[in-house]
C-alpha positions, 0 to 999 in steps of 0.5 A: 500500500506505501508503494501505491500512495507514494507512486500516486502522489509523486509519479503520476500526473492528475488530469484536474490538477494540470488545468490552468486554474492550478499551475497549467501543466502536468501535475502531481499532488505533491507539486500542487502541495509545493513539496516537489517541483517535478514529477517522479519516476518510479525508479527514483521513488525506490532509489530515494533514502530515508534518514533513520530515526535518531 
């Protein structure tokens, strides 16, 4: 399910938020957030490091 939810937030664009009245291009939610500035690939979902709890 993490898998899922991540590739759905960053990887694949939504039709409703690449139209004009959000920023009038191909858009994830975590663009629309501000959290990310392009789209992910899968790849580069998996390969992403995660800094361990202290």
């Amino acid at each position: 399910m993490y898998l899922i939810g991540t590739t759905y937030n960053f990887c694949w664009a939504h039709q409703e938020l690449s139209k004009s009245t959000h920023m009038d291009r191909a858009c994830t939610p975590t663009m629309a957030a501000g959290l990310t500035d392009h789209i992910w690939s899968v790849s580069e979902v998996l390969q992403y490091k995660v800094a361990p709890l202290p």
